[in-house]
C-alpha positions in Angstrom: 12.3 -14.9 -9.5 8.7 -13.4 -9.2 7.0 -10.3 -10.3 5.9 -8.0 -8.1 4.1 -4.3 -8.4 4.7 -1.7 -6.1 2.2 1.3 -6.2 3.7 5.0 -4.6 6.8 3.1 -5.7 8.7 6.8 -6.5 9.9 7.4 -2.8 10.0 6.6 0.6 9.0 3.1 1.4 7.3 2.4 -2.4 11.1 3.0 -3.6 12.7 0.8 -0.6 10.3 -1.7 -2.0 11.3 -1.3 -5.0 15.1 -1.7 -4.3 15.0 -4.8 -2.1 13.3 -6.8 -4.4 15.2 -5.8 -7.1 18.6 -6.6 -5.1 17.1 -9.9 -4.9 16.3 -10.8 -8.3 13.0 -10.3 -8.8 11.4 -8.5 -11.9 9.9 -5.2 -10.5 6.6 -3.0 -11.9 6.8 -0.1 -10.4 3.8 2.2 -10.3 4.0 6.0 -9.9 2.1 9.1 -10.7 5.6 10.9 -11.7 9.2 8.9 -11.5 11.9 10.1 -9.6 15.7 10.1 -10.4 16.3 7.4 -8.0 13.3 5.2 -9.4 14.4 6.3 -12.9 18.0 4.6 -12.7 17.0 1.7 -10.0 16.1 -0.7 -13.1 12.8 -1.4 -12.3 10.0 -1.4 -15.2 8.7 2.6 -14.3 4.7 2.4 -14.8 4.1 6.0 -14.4 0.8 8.5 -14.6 -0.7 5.8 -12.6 -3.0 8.2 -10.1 -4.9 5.9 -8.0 -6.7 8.4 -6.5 -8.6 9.0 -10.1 -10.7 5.9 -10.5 -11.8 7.1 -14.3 -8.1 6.9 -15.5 -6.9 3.8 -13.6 -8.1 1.0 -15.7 -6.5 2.4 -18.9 -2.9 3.5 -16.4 -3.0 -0.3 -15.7 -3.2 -2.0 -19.0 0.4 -1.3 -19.2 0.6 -4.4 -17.2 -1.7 -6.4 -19.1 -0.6 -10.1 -19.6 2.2 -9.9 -16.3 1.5 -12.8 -13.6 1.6 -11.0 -10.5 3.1 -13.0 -7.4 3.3 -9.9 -5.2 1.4 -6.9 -5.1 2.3 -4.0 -2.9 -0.5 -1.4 -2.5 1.5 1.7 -0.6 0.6 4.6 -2.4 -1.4 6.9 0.1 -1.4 10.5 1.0 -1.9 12.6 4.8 -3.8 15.8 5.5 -3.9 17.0 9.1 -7.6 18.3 9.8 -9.1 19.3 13.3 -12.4 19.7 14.5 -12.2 23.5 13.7 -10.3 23.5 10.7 -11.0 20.5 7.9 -12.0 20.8 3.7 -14.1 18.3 2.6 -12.2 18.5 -0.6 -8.3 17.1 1.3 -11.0 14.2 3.0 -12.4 13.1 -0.1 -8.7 13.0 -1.8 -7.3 10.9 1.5 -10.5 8.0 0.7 -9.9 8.3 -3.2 -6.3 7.5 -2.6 -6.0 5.8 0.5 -9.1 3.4 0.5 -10.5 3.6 -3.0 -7.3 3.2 -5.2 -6.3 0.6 -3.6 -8.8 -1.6 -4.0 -9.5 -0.5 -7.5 -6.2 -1.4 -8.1 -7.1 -4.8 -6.7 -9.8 -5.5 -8.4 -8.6 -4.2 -12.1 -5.3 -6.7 -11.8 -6.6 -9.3 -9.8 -7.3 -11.7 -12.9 -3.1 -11.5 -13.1 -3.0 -12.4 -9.7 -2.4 -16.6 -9.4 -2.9 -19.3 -6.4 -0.1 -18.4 -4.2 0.0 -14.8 -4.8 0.1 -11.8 -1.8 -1.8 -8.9 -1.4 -0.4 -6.2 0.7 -1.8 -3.2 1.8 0.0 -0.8 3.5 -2.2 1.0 5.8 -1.9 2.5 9.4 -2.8 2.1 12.9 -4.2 5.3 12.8 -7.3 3.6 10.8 -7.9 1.5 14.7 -10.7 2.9 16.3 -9.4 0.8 19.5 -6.1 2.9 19.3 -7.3 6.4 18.5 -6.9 8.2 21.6 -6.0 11.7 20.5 -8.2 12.1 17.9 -7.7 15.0 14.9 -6.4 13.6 11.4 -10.2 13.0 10.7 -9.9 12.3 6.5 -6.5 10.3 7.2 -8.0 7.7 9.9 -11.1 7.3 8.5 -9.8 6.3 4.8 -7.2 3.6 6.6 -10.0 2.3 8.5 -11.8 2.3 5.3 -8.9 0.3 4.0 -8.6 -2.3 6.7 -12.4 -2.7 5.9 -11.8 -3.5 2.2 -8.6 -5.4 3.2 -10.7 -8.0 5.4 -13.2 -8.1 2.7 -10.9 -8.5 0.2 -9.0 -11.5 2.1 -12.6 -13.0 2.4 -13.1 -13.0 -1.5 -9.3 -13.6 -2.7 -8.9 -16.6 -0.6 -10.7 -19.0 -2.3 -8.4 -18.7 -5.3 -5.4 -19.5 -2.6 -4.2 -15.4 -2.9 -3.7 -14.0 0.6 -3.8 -10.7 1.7 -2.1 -9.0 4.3 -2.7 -4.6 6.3 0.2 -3.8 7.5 1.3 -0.3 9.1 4.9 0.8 9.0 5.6 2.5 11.4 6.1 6.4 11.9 8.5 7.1 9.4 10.9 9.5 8.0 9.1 10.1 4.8 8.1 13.6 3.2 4.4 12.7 4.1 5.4 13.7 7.4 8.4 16.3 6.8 10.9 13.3 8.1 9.8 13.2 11.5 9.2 10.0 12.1 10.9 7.8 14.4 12.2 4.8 11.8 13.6 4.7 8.1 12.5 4.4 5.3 14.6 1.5 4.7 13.8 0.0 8.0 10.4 0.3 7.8 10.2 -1.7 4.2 12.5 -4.2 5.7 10.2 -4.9 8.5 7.0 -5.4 6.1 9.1 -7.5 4.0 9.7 -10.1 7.1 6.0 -9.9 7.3 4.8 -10.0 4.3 7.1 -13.4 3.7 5.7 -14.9 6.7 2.3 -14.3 6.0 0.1 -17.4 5.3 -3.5 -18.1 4.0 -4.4 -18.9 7.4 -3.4 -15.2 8.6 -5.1 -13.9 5.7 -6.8 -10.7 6.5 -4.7 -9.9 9.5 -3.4 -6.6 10.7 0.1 -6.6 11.2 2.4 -3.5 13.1 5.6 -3.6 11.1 7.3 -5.3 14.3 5.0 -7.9 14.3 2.0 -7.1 16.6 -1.3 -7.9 16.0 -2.6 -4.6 16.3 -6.8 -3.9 17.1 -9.1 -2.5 14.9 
């Protein structure tokens, strides 16, 4: 049994997360800024008012899980805004690089003295942060906080690896979440699954990689 932490860990893939580890016997922290009824009953330890898009309350939201060894910890809360060229707010941009890029590595960096040699890292980000694949453009404060994540992902493999913790990026997939009205093209459930076989297979030697849910190596 290991402990793992799952931020956005209310719905969608956070709470698929949530229940496969749990189905497998493992102790489960699961962070939220609200609980759900499903999260609620699933009999995982329900951390919530944890916004990691407000970097002046995390730190105090996280002592909650002062003195747990983390072995696993699953960055996936994020949130989507569609801007265009002619029609963006500065305000929805700044929220997707708070949430998106910020919070996650805050949330890093505040437990990372309860991560141990061994431990994972995973950060759940999107291809949609690849400047190699962006060839429709649009989504400007979504794309440029994910590639703002793989950025502190890399980074963050760099710096966690000499104390044997390895970090993984990882995008799911389009998938039938409310993020996206449920019009993606894979589950929930299948999604998770997918980042599960990855994250298991991921090594200190792969540290820092970018992984499609399928297993590509996908650009940057």
């Amino acid at each position: 049994m290991f402990n793992v932490v799952i931020t956005g860990a209310n719905r969608g893939i956070g709470l698929e997360f949530v229940k496969h580890y749990l189905a497998h016997g493992h102790q489960v922290f699961a962070l939220c800024r609200n609980t759900s009824d499903d999260l609620s009953s699933s009999g995982a330890q329900v951390i919530d008012k944890v916004d990691v898009g407000n970097p002046e309350s995390l730190p105090l939201a996280l002592e909650r899980l002062k003195g747990v060894k983390i072995d696993l910890l699953i960055n996936n809360a994020g949130v989507l805004a569609n801007e265009s060229i002619n029609d963006y707010s500065p305000n929805t941009i700044e929220q997707q690089f708070l949430v998106n890029a910020m919070g996650p590595l805050l949330v890093t960096q505040l437990l990372k003295e309860q991560l141990v040699a061994g431990s994972k890292v995973a950060l759940i980000t999107s291809r949609m942060g690849s400047m190699t694949d962006n060839t429709s453009g649009g989504y400007y404060g979504y794309r440029m906080s994910k590639a703002a994540l793989n950025m502190a992902g890399v980074s963050l493999a760099h710096d966690l690896k000499p104390a044997d913790i390895t970090v993984g990026l990882f995008h799911p997939g389009y998938v039938q979440t409310e993020m996206v009205n449920y019009g993606g093209n894979v589950s929930a459930t299948d999604a998770s699954a997918s980042i599960i076989e990855r994250i298991e297979q991921l090594t200190l030697a792969d540290s820092g990689s970018f992984y499609h849910a399928n297993g590509d190596v996908l650009p940057w």
